[in-house]
N, C-alpha and C positions, 0 to 999 in steps of 0.2 A: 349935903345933897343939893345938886342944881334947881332951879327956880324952874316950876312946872315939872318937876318932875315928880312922877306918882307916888301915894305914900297906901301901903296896903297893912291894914291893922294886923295884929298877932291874933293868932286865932289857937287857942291852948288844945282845941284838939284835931286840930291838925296834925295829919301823917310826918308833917315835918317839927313836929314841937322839939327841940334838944331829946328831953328825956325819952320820946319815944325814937331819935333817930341813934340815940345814945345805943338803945335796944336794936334797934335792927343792924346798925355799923356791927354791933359784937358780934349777931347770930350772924353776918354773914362771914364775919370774919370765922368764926369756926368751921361755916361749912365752906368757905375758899380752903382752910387750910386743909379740910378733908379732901376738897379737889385735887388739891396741891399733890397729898398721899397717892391719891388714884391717880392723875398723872402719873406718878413713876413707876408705877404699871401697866399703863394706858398709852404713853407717850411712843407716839411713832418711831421708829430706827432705819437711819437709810439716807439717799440724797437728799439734801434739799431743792426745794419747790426750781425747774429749772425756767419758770413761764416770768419770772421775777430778779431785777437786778435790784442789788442791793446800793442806794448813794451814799455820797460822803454824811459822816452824823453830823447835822447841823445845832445840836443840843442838846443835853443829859436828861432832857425832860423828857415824860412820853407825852405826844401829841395823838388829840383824840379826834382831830375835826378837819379836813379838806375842805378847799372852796377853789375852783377854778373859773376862770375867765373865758382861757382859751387855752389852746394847748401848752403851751409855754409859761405862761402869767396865770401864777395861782399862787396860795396863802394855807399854810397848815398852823394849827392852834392846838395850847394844852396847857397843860399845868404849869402854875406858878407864872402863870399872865403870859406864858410864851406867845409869841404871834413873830409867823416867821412868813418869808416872802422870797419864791424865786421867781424870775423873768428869762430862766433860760430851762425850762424846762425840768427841774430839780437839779439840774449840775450844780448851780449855786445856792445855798440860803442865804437871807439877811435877815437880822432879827432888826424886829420893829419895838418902838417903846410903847408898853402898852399903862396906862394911866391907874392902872389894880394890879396887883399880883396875887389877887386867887384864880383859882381853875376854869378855865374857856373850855366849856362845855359844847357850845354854837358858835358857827361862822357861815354867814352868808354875805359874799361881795356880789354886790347886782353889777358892777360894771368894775373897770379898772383905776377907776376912782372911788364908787361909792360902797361902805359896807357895814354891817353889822354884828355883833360878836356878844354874849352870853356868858358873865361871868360869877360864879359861885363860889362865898364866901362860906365855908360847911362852919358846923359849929365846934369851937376847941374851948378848952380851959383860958384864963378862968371865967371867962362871960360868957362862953354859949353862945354868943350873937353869931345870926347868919344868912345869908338876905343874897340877893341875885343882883349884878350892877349891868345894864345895857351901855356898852361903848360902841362908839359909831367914828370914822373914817369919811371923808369927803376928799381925800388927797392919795387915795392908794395907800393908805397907811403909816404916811409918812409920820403922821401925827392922829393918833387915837384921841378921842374924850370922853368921860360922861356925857350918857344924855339924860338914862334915869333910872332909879333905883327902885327895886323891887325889895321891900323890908321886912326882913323875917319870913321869906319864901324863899324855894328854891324850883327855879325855874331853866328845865333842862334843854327847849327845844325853840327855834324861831327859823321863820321863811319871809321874804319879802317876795311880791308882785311886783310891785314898781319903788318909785324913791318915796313913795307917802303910804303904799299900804303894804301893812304887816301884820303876823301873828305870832304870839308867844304862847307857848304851854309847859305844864310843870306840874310839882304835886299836888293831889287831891283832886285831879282832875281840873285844874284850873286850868283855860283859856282866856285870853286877852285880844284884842285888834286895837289896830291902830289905822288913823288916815292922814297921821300929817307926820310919816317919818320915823316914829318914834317919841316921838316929844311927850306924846301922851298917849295913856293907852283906855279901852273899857271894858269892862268883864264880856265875854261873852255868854250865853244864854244855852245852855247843853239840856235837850229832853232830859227827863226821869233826872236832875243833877244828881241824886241821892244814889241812886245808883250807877254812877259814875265816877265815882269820889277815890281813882287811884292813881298812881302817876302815870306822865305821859312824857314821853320818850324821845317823840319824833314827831314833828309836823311838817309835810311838804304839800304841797301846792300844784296842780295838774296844767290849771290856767287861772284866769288873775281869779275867778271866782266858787273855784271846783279842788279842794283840796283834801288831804288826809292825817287824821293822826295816830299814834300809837302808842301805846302801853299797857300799865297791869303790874302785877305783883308777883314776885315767885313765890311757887308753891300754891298762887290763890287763884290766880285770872291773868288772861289775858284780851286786850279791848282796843276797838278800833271805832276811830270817829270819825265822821265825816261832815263836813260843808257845802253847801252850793251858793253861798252869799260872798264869798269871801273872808266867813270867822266869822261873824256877826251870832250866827246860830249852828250851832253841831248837835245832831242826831250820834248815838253809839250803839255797838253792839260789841256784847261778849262772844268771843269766837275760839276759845280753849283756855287752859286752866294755867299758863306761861303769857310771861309779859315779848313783846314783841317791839324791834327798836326800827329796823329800814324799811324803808316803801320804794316800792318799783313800780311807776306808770307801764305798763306798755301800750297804751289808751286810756281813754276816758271809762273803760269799762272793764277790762283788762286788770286787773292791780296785786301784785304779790308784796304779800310782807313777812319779813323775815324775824326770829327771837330766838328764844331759848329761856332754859333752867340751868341754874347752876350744878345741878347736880343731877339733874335728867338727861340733858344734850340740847339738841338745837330742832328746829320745826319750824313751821310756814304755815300759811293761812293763804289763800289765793281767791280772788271773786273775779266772773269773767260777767256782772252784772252790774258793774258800779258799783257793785258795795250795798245788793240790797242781800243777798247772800253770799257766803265764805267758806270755805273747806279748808280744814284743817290737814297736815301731814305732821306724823312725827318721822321726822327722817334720821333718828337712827345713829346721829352723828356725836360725838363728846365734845361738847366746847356749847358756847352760846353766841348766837348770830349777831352782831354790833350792828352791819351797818350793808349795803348791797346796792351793788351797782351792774349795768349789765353793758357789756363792747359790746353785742350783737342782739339781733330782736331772741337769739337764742342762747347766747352765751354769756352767762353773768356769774360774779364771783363776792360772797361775802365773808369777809373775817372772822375767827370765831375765838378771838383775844383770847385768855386765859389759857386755851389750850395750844396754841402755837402752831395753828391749821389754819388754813381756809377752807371755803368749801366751793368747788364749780360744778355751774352746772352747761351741759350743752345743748338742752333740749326744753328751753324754758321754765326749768322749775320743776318740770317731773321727777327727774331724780338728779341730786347732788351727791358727789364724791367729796372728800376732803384730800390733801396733801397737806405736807409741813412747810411751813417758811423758813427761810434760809435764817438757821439757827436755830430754828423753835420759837422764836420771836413771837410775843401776843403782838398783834394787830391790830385796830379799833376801828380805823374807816377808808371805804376806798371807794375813786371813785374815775369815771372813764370818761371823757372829754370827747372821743371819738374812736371811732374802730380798732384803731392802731395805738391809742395812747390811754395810758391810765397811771393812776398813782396808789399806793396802800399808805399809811399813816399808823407805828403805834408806840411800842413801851422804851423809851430811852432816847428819844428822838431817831428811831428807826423809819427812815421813809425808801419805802420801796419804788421803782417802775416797771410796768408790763413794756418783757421786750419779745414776746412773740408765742407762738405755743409751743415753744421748748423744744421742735424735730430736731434741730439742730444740736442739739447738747444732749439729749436721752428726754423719754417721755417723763412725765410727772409719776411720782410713786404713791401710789393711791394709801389712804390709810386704812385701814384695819377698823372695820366696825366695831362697836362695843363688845366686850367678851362677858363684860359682868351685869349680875343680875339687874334689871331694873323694871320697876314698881310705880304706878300711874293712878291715879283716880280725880278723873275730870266728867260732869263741873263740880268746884264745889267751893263755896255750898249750894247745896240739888234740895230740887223734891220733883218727884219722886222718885226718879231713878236716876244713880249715874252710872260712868262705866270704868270698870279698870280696867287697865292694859297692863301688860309686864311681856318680859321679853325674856327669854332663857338662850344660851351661849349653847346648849345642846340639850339632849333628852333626858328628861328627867322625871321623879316623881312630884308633883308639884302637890299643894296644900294652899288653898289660899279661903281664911274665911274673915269673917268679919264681928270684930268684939264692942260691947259698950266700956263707957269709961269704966267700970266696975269689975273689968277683966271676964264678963260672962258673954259666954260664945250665942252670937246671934246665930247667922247663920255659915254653912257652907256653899262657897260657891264652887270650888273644884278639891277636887280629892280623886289623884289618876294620874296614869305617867302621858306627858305630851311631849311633843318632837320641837325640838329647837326653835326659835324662829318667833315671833309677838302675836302673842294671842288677848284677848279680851271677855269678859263677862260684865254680865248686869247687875247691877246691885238694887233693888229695889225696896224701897224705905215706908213704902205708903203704908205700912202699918205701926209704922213704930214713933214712939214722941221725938220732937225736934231737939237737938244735941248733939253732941262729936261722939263721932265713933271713930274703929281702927280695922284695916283694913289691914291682913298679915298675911304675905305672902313666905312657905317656908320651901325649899327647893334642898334636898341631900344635908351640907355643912350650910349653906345660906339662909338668911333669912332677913328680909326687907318689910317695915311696918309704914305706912300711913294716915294719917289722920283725915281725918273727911266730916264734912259739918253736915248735921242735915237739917234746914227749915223748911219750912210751910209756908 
């Protein structure tokens, strides 16, 4: 490790310890591979996406991160230390040599010299070690290096303001700033930290001292932070029960952010107040939202990797459509330099460009909302009440009540046939002791269950 560069102790019950990322790597790997199933069910059939041309494959790697300059001059980043560089606008890549060969999670170039990049060593046999390395560029990439390591963390997300002030964030809620570059960094200071303690996704930056971040856990929360010092201090707020990974300024007050579940679909959260309130939407879509970027104050488009969509919208965020990418291809991040130009980034060194809205070749082929059951209950953990939602593909007899761990039926919340289309109920717990309960929605041959915590 370089001289001055940060050393951040092992903390054994942190989110990120081996043994418990051991646990979540698996659970997610079984519920990907359920995904996997319902995509071939799920999966769109028809043209591909025609608003998208597809470039030459610059790498077998998938690449998770864009950074652009300007329209021409920009940098895509991914796995196994790729960091690739074209100056003509994607027709060309070059790969640069990058100083790690773990996965580049972040890339931020402040200029076409100066940048920063985010790389995560995950933990493998047989040492378990796994820790976050910050590489930094002063030359356009011509030559990467260590600046400094983060040990035994995993740390997914960073933004620079200028060449000396920066912010990194990562599991457990951790935040960092920096003022001289990178060289060093110091925790920062999150209200309630205790209740804040989940990962963070994404941090961007509005002006040098008004920024945002995001995250959350599937299945548990979703959370969004905020700053006015520049990172020194972030306020949070939980704003639905899905983690959330892109932020869209469209002002200082203005801000949508995009996520998903891996096995719910994809949702937004929107404040038109700064951020001191949030409205959630569940929009309906199958896939999970990576990353979002917008060509027009009303037309923006984000990824939704795993399922081989995107999603656009053209009326700011009200309602999004999905279409497939040419192939099916997951996508990870994209991102638009100006009205006319944009780029997509994802699995196999797939790098797409926006080359118009498609009149010319046939319109985009919308996808096909969700057909199968699904089964919601946010927040949770609640007191005293929370809410499910669930959605039914048509009309049906529905059944949905609520059990303790002991299989004895608390209460019924519907029993009656209802019409297609996402409806919801209250669950209210104020009488009952703090514990997990289940939440069983049964619908004809279907039937979808829940777990939901309740505290005081």
């Amino acid at each position: 490790m370089p001289d001055g560069s940060p050393r951040f102790p092992r903390n054994p019950t942190c989110t990120s310890h081996p043994a418990l990322l051991r646990r979540r790597q698996a659970s997610h790997g079984r519920r990907a591979a359920l995904a996997g199933a319902a995509l071939l069910l799920l999966a769109p059939r028809g043209t591909p996406a025609q608003e998208w041309e597809v470039l030459a494959q610059p790498t077998i790697h998938d690449l998770k991160k864009l950074s652009f300059v300007s329209n021409l001059h920009g940098w895509a980043a991914g796995d196994s230390g790729t960091i690739l560089v074209t100056t003509d606008g994607g027709s060309t890549w070059s790969p640069q040599i990058s100083p790690v060969d773990h996965h580049v999670v972040d890339l931020r170039m402040l200029d076409a010299q100066l940048g920063w990049a985010l790389a995560q060593q995950l933990p493998a046999p047989p040492t378990w070690e796994y820790g976050t390395t910050l590489i930094r560029t002063t030359n356009g990439g011509t030559d990467w290096f260590v600046q400094s390591t983060f040990e035994d963390l995993l740390v997914h997300a960073l933004d620079f303001t200028d060449a000396q002030w920066g912010c990194t964030a990562g599991e457990q809620g951790n935040l960092w700033w920096t003022s001289d570059g990178g060289a060093s960094w110091t925790p920062s200071v999150v209200d309630s930290a205790e209740l804040a303690r989940w990962p963070i996704h994404e941090v961007k930056f509005h002006t040098a001292t008004y920024g945002m971040a995001t995250g959350g856990l599937f299945d548990v929360t979703g959370l969004v932070w905020r700053t006015t010092d520049g990172g020194q201090f972030w306020t949070h707020q939980r704003v639905a029960g899905e983690p959330f990974f892109g932020i869209h300024f469209f002002d200082s007050l203005d801000v949508l952010c995009v996520g998903g579940d891996l096995d719910y679909g994809a949702g937004m959260v929107q404040t038109t107040t700064g951020g001191a309130q949030w409205e959630y939407t569940y929009l309906g879509i199958w896939g999970r939202a990576t990353a979002v970027s917008f060509r027009t104050a009303s037309e923006g488009w984000a990824p939704l990797g795993f399922a081989g969509t995107y999603m656009k919208t053209g009326d700011g965020g009200s309602r999004w459509d999905a279409t497939p990418t040419p192939g099916g291809t997951a996508m990870y991040d994209v991102l638009f330099t100006d009205s006319g130009t944009g780029y997509m980034a994802g699995e196999e060194g797939t790098i797409l460009r926006y080359i118009g809205d498609g009149s010319a070749v046939g319109a985009p082929v919308p996808v096909p909302r969700e057909s199968t059951l699904r089964l919601r209950v946010d927040p949770s953990p609640f007191w005293p009440e929370t809410r499910v939602r669930f959605r039914l593909p048509g009309s049906a007899l529905v059944s949905l009540r609520i059990y303790d761990v002991g299989g004895r039926e608390i209460t019924t919340l519907v029993e009656e046939r209802l019409p297609g289309g996402t409806h919801s109920r209250t669950f209210d717990g104020s009488g009952l002791p703090n514990g997990v309960y289940f939440c069983r929605l049964v619908t004809g041959r279907e039937t979808e269950t829940r777990k939901v915590h309740l505290v005081r």
